[in-house]
C-alpha positions as CSV (number, residue, x, y, z in Angstrom):
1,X,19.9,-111.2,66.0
2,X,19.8,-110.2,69.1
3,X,20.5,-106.4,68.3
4,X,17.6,-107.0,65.6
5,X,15.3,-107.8,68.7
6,X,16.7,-105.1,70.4
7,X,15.9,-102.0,68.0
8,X,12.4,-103.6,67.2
9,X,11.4,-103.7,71.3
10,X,12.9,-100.2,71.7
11,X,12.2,-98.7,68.4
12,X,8.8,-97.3,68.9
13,X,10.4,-95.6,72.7
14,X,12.8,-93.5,70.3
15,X,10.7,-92.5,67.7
16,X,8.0,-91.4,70.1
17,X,11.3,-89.4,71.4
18,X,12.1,-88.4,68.3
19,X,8.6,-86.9,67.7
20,X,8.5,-85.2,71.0
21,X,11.5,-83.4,70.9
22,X,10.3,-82.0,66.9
23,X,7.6,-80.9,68.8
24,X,9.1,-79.1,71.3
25,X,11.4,-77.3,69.4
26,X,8.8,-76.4,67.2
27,X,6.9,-75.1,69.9
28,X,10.0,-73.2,71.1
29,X,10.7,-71.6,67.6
30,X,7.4,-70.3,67.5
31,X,7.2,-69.0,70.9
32,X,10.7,-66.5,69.8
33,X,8.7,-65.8,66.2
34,X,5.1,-66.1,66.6
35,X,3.1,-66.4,63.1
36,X,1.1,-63.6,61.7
37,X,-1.4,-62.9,59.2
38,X,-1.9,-59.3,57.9
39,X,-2.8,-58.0,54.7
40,X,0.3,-56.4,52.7
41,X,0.6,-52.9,53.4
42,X,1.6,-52.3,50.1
43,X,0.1,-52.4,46.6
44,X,1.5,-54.8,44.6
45,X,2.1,-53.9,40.7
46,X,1.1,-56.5,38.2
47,X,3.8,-57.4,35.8
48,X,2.4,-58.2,32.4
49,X,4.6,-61.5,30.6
50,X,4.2,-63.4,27.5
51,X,3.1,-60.0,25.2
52,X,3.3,-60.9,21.4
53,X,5.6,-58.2,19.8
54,X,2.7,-57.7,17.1
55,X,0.3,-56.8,19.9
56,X,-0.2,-53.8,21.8
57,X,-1.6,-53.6,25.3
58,X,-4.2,-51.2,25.2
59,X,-6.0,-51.1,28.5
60,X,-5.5,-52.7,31.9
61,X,-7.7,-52.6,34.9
62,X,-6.9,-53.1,37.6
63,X,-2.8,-52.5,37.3
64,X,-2.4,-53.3,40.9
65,X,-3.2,-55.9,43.6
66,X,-2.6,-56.2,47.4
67,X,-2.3,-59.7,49.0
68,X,-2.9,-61.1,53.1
69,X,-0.4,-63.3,53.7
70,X,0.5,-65.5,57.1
71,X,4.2,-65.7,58.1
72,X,6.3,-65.6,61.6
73,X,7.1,-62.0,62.3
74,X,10.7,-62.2,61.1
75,X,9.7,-62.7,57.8
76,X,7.2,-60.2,57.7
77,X,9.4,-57.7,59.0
78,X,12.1,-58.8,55.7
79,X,9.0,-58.3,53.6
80,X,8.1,-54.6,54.6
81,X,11.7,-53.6,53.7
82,X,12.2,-55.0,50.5
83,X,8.5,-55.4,48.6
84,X,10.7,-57.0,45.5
85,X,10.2,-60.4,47.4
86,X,6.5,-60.4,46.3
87,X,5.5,-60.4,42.6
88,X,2.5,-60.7,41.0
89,X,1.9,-61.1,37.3
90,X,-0.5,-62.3,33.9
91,X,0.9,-64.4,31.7
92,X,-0.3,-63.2,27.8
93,X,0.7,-65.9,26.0
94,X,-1.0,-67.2,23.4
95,X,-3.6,-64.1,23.6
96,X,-5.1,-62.7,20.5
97,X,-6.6,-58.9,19.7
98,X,-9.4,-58.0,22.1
99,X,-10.7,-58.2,25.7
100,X,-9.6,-60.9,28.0
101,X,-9.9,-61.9,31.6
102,X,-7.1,-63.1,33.7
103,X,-6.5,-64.2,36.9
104,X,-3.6,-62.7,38.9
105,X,-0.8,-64.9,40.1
106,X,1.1,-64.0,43.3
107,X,4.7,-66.1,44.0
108,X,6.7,-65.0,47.6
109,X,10.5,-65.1,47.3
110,X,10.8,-66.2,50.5
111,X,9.9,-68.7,53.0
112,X,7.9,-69.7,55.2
113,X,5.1,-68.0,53.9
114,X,1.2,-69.0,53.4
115,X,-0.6,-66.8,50.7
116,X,-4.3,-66.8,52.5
117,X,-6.0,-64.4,50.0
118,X,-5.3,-62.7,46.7
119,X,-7.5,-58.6,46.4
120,X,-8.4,-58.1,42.8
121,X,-7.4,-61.2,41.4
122,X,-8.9,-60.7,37.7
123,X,-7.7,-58.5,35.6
124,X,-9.5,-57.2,32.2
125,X,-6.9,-56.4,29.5
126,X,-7.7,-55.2,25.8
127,X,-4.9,-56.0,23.2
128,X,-4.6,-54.4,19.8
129,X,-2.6,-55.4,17.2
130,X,0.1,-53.2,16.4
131,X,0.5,-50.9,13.3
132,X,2.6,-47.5,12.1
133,X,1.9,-45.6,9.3
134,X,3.2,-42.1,7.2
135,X,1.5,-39.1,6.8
136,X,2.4,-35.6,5.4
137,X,2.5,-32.8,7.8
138,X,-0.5,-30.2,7.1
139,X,0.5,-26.5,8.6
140,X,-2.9,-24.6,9.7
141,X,-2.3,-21.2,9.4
142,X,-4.5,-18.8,11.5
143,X,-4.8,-15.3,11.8
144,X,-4.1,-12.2,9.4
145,X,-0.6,-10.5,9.1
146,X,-0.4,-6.6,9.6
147,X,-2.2,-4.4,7.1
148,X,0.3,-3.9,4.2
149,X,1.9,-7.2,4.8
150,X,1.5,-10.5,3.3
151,X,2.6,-14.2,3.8
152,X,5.5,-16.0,1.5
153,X,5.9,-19.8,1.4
154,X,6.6,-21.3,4.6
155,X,8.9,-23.9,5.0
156,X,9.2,-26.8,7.3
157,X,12.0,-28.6,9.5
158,X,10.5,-32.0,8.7
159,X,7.7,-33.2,6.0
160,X,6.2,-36.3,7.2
161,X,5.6,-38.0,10.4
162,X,5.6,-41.5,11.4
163,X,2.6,-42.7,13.7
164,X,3.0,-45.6,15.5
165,X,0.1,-47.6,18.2
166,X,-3.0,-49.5,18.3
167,X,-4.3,-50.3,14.8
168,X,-8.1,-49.3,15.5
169,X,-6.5,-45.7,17.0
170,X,-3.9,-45.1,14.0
171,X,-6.3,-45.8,11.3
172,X,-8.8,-43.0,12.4
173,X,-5.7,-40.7,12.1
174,X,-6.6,-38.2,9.1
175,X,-3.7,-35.8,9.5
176,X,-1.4,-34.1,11.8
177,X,-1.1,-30.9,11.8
178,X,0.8,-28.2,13.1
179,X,-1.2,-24.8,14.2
180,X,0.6,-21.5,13.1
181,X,-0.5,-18.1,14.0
182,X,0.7,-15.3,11.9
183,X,-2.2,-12.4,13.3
184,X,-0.3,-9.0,13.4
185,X,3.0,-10.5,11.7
186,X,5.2,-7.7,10.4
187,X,8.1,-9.3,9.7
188,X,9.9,-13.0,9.1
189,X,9.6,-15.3,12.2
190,X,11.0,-18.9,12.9
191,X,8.5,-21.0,15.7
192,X,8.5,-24.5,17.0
193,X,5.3,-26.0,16.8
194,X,3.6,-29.3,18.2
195,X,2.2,-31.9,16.0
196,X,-0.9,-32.9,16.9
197,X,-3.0,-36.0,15.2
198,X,-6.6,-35.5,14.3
199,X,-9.5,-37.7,12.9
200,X,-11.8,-36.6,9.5
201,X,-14.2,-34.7,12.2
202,X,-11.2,-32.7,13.7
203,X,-11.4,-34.4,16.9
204,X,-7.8,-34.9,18.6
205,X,-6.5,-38.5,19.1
206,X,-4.0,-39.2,22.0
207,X,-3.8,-42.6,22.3
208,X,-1.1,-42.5,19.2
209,X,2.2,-41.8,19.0
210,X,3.9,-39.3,16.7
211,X,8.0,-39.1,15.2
212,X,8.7,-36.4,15.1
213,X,6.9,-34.2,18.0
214,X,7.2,-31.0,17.1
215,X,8.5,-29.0,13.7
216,X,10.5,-25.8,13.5
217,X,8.2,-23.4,10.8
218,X,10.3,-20.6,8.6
219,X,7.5,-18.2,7.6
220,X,8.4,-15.0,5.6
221,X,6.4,-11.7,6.1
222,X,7.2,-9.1,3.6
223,X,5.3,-5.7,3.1
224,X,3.4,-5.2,0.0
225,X,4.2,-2.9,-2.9
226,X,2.7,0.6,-1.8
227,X,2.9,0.6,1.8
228,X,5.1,1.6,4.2
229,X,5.8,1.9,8.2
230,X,6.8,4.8,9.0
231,X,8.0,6.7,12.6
232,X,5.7,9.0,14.2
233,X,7.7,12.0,14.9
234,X,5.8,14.6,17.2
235,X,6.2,18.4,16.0
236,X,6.5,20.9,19.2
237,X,6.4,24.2,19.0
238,X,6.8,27.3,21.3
239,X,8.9,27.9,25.0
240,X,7.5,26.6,28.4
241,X,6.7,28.6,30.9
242,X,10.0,30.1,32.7
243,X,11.6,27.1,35.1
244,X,10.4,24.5,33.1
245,X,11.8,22.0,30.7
246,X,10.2,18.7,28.7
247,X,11.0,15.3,30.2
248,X,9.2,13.3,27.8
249,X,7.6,13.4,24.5
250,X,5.5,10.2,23.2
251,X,2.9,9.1,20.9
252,X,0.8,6.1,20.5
253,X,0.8,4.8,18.2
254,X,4.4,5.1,18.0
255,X,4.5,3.5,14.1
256,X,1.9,3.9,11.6
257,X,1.4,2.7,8.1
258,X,0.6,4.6,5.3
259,X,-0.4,3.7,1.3
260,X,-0.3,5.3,-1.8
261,X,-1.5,3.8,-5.5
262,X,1.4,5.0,-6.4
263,X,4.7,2.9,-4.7
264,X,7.1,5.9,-5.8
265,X,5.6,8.3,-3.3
266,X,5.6,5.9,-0.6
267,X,9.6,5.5,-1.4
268,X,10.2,8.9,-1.5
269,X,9.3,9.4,2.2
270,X,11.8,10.0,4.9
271,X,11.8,7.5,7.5
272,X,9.1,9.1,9.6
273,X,5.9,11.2,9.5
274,X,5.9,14.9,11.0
275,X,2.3,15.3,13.3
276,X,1.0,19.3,13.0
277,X,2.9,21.3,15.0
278,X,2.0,21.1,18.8
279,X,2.1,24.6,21.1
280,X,3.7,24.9,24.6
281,X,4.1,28.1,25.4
282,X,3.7,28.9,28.7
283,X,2.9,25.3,29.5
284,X,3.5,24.7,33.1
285,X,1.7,20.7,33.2
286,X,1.8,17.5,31.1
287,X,-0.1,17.5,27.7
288,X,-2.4,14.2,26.7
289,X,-3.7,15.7,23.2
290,X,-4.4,14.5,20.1
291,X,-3.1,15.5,16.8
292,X,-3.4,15.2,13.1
293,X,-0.3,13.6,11.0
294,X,0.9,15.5,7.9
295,X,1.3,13.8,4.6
296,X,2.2,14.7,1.0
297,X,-0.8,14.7,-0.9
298,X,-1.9,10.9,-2.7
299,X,-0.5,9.4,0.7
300,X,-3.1,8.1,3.4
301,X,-2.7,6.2,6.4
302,X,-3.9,2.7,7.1
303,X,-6.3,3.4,9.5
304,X,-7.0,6.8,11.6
305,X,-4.7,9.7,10.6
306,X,-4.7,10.9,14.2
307,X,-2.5,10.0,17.2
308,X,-2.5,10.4,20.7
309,X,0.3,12.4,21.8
310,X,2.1,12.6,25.6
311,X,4.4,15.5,26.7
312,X,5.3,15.2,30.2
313,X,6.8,18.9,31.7
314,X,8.8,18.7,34.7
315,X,10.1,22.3,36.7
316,X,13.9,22.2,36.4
317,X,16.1,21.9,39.7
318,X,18.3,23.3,41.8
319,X,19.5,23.6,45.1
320,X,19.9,26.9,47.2
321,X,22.1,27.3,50.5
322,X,20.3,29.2,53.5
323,X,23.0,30.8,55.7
324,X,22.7,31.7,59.7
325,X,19.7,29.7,60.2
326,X,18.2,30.4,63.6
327,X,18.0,27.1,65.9
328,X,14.7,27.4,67.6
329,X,14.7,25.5,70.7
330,X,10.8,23.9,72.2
331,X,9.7,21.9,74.7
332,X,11.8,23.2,77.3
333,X,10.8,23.2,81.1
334,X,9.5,26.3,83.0
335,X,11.9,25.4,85.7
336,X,14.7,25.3,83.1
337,X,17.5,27.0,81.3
338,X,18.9,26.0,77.7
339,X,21.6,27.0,75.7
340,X,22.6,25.8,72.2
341,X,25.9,25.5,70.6
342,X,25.9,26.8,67.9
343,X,23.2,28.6,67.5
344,X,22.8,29.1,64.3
345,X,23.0,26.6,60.9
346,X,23.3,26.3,57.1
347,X,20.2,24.8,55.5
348,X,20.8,23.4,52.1
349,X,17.6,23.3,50.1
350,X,16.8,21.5,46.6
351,X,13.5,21.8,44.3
352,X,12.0,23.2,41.8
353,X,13.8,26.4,40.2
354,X,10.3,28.5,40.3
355,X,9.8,27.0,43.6
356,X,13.2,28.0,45.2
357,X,12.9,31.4,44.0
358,X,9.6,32.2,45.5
359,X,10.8,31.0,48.8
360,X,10.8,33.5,51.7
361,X,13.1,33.1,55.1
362,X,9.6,32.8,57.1
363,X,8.6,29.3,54.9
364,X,12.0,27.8,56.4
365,X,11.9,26.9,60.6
366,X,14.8,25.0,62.4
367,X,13.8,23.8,65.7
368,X,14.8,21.3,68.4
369,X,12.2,19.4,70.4
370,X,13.8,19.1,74.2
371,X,10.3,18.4,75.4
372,X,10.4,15.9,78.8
373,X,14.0,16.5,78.7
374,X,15.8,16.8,82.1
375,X,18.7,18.7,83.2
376,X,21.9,17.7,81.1
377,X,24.3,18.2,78.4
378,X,22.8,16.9,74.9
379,X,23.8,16.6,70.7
380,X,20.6,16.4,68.9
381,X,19.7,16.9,65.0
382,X,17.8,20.0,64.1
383,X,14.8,19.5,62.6
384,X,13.5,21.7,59.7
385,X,10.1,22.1,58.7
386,X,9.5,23.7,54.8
387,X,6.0,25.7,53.9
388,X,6.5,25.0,50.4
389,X,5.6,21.4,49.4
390,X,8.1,21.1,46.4
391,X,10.9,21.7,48.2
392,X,13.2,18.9,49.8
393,X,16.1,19.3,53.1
394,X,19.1,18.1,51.0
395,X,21.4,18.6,54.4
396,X,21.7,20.6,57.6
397,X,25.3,21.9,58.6
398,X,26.3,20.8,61.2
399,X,24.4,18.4,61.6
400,X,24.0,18.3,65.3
401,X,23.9,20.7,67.7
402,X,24.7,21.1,71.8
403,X,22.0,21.5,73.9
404,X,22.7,22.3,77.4
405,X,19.8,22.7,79.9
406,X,20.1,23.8,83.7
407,X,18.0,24.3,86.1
408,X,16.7,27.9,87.2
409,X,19.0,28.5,90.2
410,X,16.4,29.6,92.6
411,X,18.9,30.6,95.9
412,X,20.5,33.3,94.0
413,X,17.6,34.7,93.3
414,X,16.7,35.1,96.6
415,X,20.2,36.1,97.8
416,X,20.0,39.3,95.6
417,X,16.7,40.4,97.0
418,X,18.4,40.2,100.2
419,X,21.1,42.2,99.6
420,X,18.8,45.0,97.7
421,X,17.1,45.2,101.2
422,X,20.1,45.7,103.5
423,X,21.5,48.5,101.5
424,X,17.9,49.8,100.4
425,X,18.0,53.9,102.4
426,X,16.2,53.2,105.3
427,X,12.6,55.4,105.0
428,X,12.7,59.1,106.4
429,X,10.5,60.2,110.0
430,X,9.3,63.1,109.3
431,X,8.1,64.7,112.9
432,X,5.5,67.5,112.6
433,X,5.9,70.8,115.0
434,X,3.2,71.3,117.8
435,X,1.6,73.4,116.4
436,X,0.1,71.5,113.2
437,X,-1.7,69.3,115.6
């Protein structure tokens, strides 16, 4: 009894304890993690839940949704490394075909945490219902094959596709096509085209998906009975001009076509058309002309009978040697002496054949430039300068050269006229008698 009286009298002393030390560690907890309050500095995405598997979600706005929350700073700082702790999401359960309104609902998967406000909380959705249908694949065709050609059946990789999404988007599918064009087709291709879905006006619909994607399109291109392609082959006739030769004979266009009402002559042909014959004699340039083709008589070509016919002429080459070149030295000092070693080279010269044989020993100049070049003992690579434009340096031999340069020696210059005037004869007197004065 008496501890009863004992815990009653002292009861209220030890809770008031009790309280005040709760209180002080609380007050010592938050002074080592104060509590913030900051808006999420990441968007949050909104996870959609509860979807009916008949139902398609056609629209959603807004997808996203940021958040200010109030927590000690150790908990925000686990927050901005891992954002997986905050989730927001609409539940669709229970939802039917149309627009609807939700509200957004944020959970924190951690603690403690207050939630203070919640950025675009509603969100507007739009369900469809959802529905697949089969339609047969239609191949457009556009463009025209070559002349004299024509189109066979084409044949397709896959017959039908399978369109799948929102029932108000599938049914205004009319038919999906793929787009093939065959303009200036000669002969049998294989192409992978895209399927595209359209509505009765032609107007492309996205919003649908299509199994397959693409198809792979066989289309045969065979030439019609009577026509033919045949080579152009360019008739020349005639010699260039003397040191000349062809480097290039071309015409455009390179292939033509030609028809005949009767399919037997067209057979008959060789494999190529002759132009009329084309004279270069004496030609000296390149040709751009134009020229007439020649065919057997109830032939025609598809088109203009002409073509345009290149010949590109080119001077032949060769190379010619140049022996005992002198080595021409410039730039030298007035107070200065040079010598070279050797003093004369091989020049080795390549060109044009008429070019090289018009050359004369004055279009051809080796020199050395010692300009600024004090006294000393140098190696230095000729330089050769050639009059005649066509003509390239192919080499120089050797192909450097000893230049030594002195200094005028002044002293025995002076020393000789010394010497000349000691042993010059010494002038004759020549002493008139008395009587002349």
């Amino acid at each position: 009894m008496r501890i009863v009286k004992l815990f009653v009298k002292y009861f209220p002393t030890f809770l008031l304890a009790f309280v005040l030390a709760i209180i002080v560690w609380m007050l010592a907890v938050t002074a080592g993690d104060p509590n913030e309050e900051h808006v999420y500095m990441r968007a949050i995405p909104i996870e959609v839940i509860g979807l009916d598997e008949n139902l398609i979600l056609v629209s959603m706005n807004p997808t996203t949704t940021t958040v200010e929350l109030s927590a000690p700073r150790s908990i925000w700082n686990e927050l901005n490394r891992d954002s997986s702790l905050i989730l927001a999401k609409i539940d669709l359960k229970d939802m039917g075909t149309g627009d609807h309104f939700l509200t957004t609902q944020v959970n924190v998967d951690t603690s403690p945490v207050r939630i203070e406000t919640i950025f675009q909380r509603t969100v507007k959705i739009t369900l469809d219902s959802y529905l697949e249908q089969s339609l047969p694949i239609k191949l457009e065709i556009v463009g025209t094959p070559a002349t004299g050609f024509e189109l066979g059946d084409s044949s397709l990789s896959e017959m039908e596709v399978l369109i799948t999404g929102p029932s108000t988007q599938v049914q205004q599918v009319d038919h999906v096509s793929a787009i093939l064009d065959v303009d200036g087709a000669s002969q049998t291709f294989i192409r992978t085209l895209p399927l595209r879905a359209f509505d009765v006006d032609g107007r492309m619909i996205d919003e649908v998906v299509l199994e397959p994607t693409e198809v792979t399109i066989t289309q045969p291109v065979t030439q019609m009975g009577g026509f033919r392609n045949l080579v152009v082959k360019v008739v020349v006739s005639g010699q260039l001009a003397e040191g000349y030769r062809m480097s290039n004979v071309s015409s455009y266009p390179a292939v033509v076509t030609v028809f005949s009402v009767n399919p037997k002559l067209v057979e008959d042909l060789p494999g190529y058309v002759e132009t009329e014959p084309l004279d270069i004699t004496g030609t000296k340039n390149d040709l751009d002309v134009i020229l007439s083709l020649s065919l057997p008589a109830g032939v025609s070509v598809v088109g203009e009978d002409l073509v345009q016919v290149q010949v590109g002429i080119a001077a032949i080459e060769s190379s010619l040697t140049l022996n005992n070149m002198e080595v021409e030295l410039i730039g030298v000092g007035e107070n200065y002496e040079a010598t070279v070693s050797p003093e004369v080279v091989d020049v080795i010269l390549s060109g044009p054949l008429p070019d090289l044989e018009s050359l004369r020993g004055t279009d051809v100049r080796v020199f050395i430039d010692m300009t600024d070049v004090e006294e000393g003992v140098y190696q230095r690579v000729p330089q050769v300068e050639v009059l005649i434009d066509g003509l390239r340096v192919e080499s120089v031999l050797p192909e450097s050269i000893e230049v030594v340069i002195t200094a005028e020696d002044k002293t025995s210059d002076l020393n000789n006229f010394l010497l000349a005037a000691v042993f010059m004869k010494p002038p004759t007197l020549v002493i008139a008698p008395a009587h002349c004065l």
